[in-house]
N, C-alpha and C positions, 0 to 999 in steps of 0.2 A: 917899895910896894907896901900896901896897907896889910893887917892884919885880919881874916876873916873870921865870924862868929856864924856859929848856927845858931837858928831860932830854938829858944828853952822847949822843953818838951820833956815827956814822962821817961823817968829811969829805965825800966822794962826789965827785961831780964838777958842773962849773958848769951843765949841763944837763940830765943823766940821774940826778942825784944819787946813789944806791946802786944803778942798776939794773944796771950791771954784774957790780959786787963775788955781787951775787944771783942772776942769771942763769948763772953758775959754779957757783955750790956752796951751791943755798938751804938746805937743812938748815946745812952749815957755817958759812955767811955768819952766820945768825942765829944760830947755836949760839955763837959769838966774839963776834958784838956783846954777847951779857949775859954772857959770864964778864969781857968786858974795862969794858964799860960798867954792869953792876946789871942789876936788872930793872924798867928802864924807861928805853927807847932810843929815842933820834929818828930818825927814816931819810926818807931825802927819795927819792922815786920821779916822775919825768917831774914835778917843779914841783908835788907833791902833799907835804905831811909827814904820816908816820905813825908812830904810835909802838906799839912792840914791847912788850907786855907778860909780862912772864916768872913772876911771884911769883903763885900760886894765889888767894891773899887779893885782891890789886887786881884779877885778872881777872872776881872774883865780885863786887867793888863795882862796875868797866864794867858787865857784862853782867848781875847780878842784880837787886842792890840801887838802883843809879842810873842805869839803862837810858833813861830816858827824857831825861835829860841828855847823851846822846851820837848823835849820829846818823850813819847810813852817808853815805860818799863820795861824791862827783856821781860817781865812773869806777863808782861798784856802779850807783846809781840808773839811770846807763846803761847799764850792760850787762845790767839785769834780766830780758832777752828772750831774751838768751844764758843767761846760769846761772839763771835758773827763779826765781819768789817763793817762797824758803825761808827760815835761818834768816841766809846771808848779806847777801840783799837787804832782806828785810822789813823794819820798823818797828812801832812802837805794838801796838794790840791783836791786832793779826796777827799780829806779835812772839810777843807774850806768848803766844795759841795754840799756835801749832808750837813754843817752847821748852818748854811740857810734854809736849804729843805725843812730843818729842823725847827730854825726861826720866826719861816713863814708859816709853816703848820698850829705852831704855837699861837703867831697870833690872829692868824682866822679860826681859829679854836676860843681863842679869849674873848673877841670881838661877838662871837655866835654864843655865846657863854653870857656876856653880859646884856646883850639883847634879849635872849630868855628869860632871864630873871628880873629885869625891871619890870615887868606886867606881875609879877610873882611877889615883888616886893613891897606894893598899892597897904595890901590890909593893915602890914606891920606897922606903915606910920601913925602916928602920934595925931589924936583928934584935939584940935583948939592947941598945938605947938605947932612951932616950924614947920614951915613944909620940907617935908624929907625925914625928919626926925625919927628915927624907931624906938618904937617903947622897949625892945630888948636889948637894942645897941644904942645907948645913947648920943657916944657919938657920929653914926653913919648918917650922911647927909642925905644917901638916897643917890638915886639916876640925877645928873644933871643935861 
């Protein structure tokens, strides 16, 4: 049988492991751990390891493709009374419900999102370029 590695991630500390480094500057903290470490970091939280996913592809094999292979934390499963059964807490076919609920909402939301702003987005193009061109965004092509 092979040898396993965990993915590199920040030292921490001998108790709190990363909770402080995060408690500072969570956006920051986690923005640094994947330019320094990839996109897949270990982080250790109050005696808990979790790992950071940053790369679009692995987070769609966790959560789409191989969902059933991973399962939430005992600190979610306990605090499920506090933050509600959604898409944080849930599991299995409950899961799988509310991530399309969630999916369609999104993108009848997106869809109605970008129909409002193509009439909205007329002034910013570019007089005598490209049609589509914005003078503020040089590269956005516009509604097609």
């Amino acid at each position: 049988m092979g040898t396993t590695h965990s993915p590199p991630g920040p030292e921490g500390r001998f108790l709190g492991g990363n909770v402080r480094e995060y408690a500072r500057d969570p956006l920051g903290f986690l923005s640094r751990c994947v330019r320094e470490y990839g996109d897949v970091v270990e982080l250790r939280f109050m005696g808990q390891t979790i790992y950071l996913l940053a790369d679009p592809g692995l987070i769609e094999y966790v959560l789409v493709e191989h969902a059933r292979n991973f399962t939430k934390t005992m600190s979610l499963k306990r605090n499920q009374r506090l933050l509600g059964e959604g898409l944080l807490t849930s599991e299995s076919e409950f899961w799988r419900r509310q991530r399309r609920l969630a999916a369609l909402a999104l993108a009848m939301s997106s869809a109605s999102l970008e129909r409002e702003l193509q009439p909205s987005a007329r002034p910013f193009r570019k007089q005598g370029g490209p049609e589509g061109q914005s003078r503020r965004c040089p590269n956005w092509r516009g509604p097609t």
